[in-house]
C-alpha positions in Angstrom: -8.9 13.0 -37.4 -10.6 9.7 -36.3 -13.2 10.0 -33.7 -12.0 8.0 -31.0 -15.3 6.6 -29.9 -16.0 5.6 -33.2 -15.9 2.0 -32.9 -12.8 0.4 -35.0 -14.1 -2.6 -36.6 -11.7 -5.5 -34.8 -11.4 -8.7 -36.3 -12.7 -10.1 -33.0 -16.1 -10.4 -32.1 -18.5 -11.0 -29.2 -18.0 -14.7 -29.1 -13.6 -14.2 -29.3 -12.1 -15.5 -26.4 -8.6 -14.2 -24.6 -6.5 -16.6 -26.6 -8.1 -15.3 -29.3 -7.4 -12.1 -28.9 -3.6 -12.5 -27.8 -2.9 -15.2 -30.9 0.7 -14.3 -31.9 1.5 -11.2 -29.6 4.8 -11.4 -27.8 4.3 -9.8 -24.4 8.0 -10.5 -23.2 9.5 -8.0 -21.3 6.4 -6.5 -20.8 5.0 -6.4 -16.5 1.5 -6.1 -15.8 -1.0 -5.9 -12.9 -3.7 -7.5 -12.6 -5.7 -6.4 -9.3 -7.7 -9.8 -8.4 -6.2 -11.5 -10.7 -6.4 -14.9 -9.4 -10.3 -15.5 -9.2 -13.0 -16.0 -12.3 -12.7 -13.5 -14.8 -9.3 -12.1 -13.5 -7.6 -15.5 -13.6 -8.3 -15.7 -16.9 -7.2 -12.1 -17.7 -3.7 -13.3 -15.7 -3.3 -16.9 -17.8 -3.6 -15.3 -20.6 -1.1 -12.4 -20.6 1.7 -14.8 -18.7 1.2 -17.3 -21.6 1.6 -14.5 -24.2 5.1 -14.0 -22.1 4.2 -11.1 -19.9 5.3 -11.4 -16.0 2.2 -10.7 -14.2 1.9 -9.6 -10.7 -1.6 -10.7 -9.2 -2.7 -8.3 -6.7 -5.2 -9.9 -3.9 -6.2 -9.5 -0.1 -5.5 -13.1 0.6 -2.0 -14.1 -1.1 -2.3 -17.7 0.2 -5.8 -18.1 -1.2 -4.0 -16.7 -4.4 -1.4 -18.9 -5.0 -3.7 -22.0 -4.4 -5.8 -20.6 -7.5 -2.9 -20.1 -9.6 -1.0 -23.0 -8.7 1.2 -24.6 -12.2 1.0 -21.1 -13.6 4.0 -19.9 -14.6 5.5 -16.2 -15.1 3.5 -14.4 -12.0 4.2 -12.9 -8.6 1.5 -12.3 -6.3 1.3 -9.5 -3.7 -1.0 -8.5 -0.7 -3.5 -5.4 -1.9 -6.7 -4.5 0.0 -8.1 -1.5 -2.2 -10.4 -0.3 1.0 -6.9 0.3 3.2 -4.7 3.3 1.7 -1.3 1.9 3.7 -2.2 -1.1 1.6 -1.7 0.5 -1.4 1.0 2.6 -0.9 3.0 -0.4 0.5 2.0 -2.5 -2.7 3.1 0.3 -4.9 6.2 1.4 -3.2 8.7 -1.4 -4.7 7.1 0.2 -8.5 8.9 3.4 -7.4 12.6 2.1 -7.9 12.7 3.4 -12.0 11.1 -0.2 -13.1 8.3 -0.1 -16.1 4.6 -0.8 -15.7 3.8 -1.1 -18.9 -0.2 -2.8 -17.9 -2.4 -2.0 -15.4 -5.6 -3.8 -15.0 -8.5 -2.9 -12.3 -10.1 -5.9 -12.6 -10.8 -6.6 -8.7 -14.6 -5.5 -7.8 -17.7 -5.9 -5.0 -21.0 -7.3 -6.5 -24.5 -6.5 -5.0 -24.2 -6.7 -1.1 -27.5 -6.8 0.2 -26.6 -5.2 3.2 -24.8 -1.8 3.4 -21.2 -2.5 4.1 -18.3 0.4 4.5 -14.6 0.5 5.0 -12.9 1.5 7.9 -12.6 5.3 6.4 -16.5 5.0 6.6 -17.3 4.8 2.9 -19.6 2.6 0.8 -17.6 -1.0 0.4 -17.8 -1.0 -3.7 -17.3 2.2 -4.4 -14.5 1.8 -2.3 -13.0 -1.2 -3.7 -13.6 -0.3 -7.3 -13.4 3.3 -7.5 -11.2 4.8 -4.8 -8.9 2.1 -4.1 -7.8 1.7 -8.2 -7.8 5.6 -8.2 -5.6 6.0 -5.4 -3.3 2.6 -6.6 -3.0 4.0 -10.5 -2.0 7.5 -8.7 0.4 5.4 -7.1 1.7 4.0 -9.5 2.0 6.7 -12.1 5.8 7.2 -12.0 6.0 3.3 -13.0 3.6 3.9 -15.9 5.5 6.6 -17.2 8.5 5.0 -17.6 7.1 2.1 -20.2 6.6 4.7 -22.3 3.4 3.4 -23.5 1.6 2.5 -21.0 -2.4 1.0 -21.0 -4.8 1.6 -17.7 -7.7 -1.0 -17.9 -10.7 -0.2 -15.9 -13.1 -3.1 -15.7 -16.6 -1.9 -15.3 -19.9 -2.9 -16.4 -23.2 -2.2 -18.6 -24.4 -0.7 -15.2 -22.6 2.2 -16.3 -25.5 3.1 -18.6 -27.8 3.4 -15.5 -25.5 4.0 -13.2 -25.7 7.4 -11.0 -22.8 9.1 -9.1 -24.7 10.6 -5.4 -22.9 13.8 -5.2 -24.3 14.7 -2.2 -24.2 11.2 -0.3 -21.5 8.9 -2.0 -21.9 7.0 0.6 -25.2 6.5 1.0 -25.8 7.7 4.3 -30.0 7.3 3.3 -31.9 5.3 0.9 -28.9 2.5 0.4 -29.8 0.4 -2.4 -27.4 -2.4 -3.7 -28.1 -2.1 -7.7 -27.6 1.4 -7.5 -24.5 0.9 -5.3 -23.1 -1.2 -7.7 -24.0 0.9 -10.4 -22.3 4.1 -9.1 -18.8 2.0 -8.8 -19.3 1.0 -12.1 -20.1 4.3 -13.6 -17.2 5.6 -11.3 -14.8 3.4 -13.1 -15.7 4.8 -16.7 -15.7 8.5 -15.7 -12.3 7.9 -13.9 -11.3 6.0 -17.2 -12.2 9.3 -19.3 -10.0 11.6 -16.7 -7.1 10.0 -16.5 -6.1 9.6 -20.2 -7.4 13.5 -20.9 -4.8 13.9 -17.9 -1.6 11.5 -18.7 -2.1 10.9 -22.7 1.2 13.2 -23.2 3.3 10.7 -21.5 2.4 8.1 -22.8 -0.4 6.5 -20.1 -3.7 5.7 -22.0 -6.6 4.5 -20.2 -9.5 2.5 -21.1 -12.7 0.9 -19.7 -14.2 -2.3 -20.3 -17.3 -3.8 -20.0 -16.1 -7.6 -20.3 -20.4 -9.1 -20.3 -22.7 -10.7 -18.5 -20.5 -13.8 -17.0 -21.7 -16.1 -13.8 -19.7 -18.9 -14.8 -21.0 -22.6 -15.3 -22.4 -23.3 -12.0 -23.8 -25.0 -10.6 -25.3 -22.8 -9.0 -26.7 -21.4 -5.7 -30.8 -23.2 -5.2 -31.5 -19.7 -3.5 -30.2 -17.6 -6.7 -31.7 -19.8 -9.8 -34.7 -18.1 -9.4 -33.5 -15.0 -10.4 -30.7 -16.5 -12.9 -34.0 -17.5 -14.3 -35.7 -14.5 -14.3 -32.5 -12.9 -16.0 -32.2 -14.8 -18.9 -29.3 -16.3 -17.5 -29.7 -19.9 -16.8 -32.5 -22.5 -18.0 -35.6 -24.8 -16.9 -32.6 -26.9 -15.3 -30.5 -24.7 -14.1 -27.7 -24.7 -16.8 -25.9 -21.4 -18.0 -27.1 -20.0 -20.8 -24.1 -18.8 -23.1 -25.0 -16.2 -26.1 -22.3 -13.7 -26.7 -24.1 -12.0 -28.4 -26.4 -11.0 -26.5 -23.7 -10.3 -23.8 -24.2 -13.9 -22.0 -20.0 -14.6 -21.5 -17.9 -17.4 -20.7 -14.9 -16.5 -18.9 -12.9 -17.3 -21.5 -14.9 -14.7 -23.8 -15.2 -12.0 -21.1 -11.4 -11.9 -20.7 -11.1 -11.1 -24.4 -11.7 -7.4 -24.0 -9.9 -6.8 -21.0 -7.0 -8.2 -23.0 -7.3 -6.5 -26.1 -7.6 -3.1 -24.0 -4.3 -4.4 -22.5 -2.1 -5.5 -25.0 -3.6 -5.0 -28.4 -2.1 -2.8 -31.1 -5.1 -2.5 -32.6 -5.6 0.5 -29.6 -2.3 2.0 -30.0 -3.1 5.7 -29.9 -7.0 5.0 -28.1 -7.8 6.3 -24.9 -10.7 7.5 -22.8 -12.7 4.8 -24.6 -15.3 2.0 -23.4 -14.9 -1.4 -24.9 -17.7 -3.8 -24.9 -17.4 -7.4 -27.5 -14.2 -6.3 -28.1 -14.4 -3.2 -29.8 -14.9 0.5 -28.7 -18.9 0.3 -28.1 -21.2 2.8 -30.2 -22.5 5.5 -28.3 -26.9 4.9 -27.6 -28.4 7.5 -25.6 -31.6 5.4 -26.0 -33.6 4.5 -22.7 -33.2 0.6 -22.9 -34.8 -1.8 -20.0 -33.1 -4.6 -19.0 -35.0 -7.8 -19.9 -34.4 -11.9 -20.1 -33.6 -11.5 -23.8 -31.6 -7.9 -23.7 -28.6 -6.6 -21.6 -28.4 -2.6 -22.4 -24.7 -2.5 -22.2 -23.2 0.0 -24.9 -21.7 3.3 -23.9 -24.3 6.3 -23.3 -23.3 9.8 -23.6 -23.7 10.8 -19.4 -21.0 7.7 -18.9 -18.4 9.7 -20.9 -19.2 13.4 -19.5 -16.0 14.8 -19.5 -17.6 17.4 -17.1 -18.6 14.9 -14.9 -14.9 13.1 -15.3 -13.2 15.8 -13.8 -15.5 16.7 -11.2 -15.4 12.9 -9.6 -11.7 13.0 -10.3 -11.8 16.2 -7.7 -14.0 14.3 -5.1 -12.1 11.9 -5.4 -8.6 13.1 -4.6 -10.1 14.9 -1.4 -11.8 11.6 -0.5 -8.1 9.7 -0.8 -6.3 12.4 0.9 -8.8 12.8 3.8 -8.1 9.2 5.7 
């Protein structure tokens, strides 16, 4: 039997793009969601599964600010979702409920480095809430609607911060010693372990699950005078300010992060794959090496502590007490 985290050789590389990726798959009839799927990385993820024919619903706090971004796009419905508000998601799941498919579901929608702690009403850490708890409790939601496509895919976009990333058993929220990296970082680590539950729980019927890192991608400016500094120090922009693009060494466009979200999504070439993480589109290699980050390297394959299964079901248990306890 294949390993599954073995990676499978794709014809698609770092430097493939979503089109790429999608060339000559017919998603008609197929319905996806795409949870922020109307700014940067997610529009993309959006255009490009509405022009292979799926119908898309974009999921987004502000539906007006929404359709302005997806104006002339055709194929999509958006709806109002804010991940940090349980009610929320129930009412955005409750019309999946009626015996319709779900045959995609991609977390996509995320918060970056706030430099200030920031919580929900429920008290909790803003992006572990967004990311983590709020696609947890919304796939939950949604499970009966997955089940009935028969052959469902769960994309969790994360991030190389997995490798590094730590989840605070004892202060998830961190009630002391808030720092935003590692903040981030326990989202994003979150969103793999959840990733690794979920399909051990729901392969049977059909629902496979799948994380993504989709690069290093800050668009092509210009940008912010008070954040070229440290786009500088990153590797991440030039002497004048320009992005720097190298796929390869996980330096994105848009266009070429989408591509793994999408070949998670819709690919055949995972048909049967699950509890994976993808990175340049491809299930990554497994390196348990210690690996700074630096201006010319971005760690960002899987480690071994990001796919724990132990530590999969023990968040998956926090995190249904944390859902149910409003």
């Amino acid at each position: 039997m294949r390993d599954q985290r073995a990676p499978l050789h794709t014809p698609f590389t770092a430097a493939s793009t979503a089109t790429d990726v999608l060339d000559g798959l017919d998603l008609s009839g197929r319905r996806a969601i795409v949870t922020g799927g109307h700014s940067r990385l997610g529009r993309e993820v959006t255009r490009a599964l509405a022009s292979a024919g799926a119908s898309v619903t974009v999921a987004a706090r502000n539906p007006d600010r929404a359709a302005a971004a997806l104006d002339g796009m055709l194929g999509l419905a958006i709806e109002p979702l804010d991940l940090t508000d349980p009610a929320s998601v129930e009412a955005f799941a409750r019309p999946w409920l009626d015996g319709r498919p779900l045959h995609i579901l991609i977390n996509n929608a995320a918060v970056l480095f706030n430099p200030q702690l920031q919580r929900d009403r429920r008290g909790h850490e803003l992006a572990f809430s967004t990311s983590h708890l709020g696609h947890f409790h919304l796939t939950q939601a949604l499970i009966p609607a997955l089940t009935a496509a028969r052959g469902a895919r769960v994309v969790n976009v994360t991030s190389g911060a997995a490798r590094i990333g730590q989840i605070r058993w004892d202060d998830i929220d961190f009630t002391t010693g808030y720092d935003p990296v590692a903040a981030y970082a326990q989202s994003k680590r979150a969103n793999v372990l959840f990733t690794v539950e979920l399909d051990r729980r729901y392969a049977a019927v059909g629902i496979r699950a799948l994380a993504v890192h989709p690069g290093v991608i800050i668009g092509p400016g210009p940008h912010r005078p008070e954040v070229l500094s440290s786009l500088r120090d990153q590797g991440l922009v030039d002497e004048q300010g320009k992005t720097i693009i190298d796929p390869a060494a996980g330096k994105k466009t848009i266009e070429q992060g989408a591509a793994s979200i999408v070949l998670g999504a819709a690919s055949p070439l995972l048909d049967g794959i699950g509890g994976v993480y993808l990175k340049d589109c491809d299930v990554a290699v497994i390196d348990d090496e210690e690996r700074p980050m630096t201006a010319d390297s971005i760690p960002a394959d899987a480690n071994s502590a990001m796919l724990d299964p132990d530590d999969a079901r023990r968040l998956w248990d926090l995190t249904e007490e944390l859902v149910r306890a409003r």
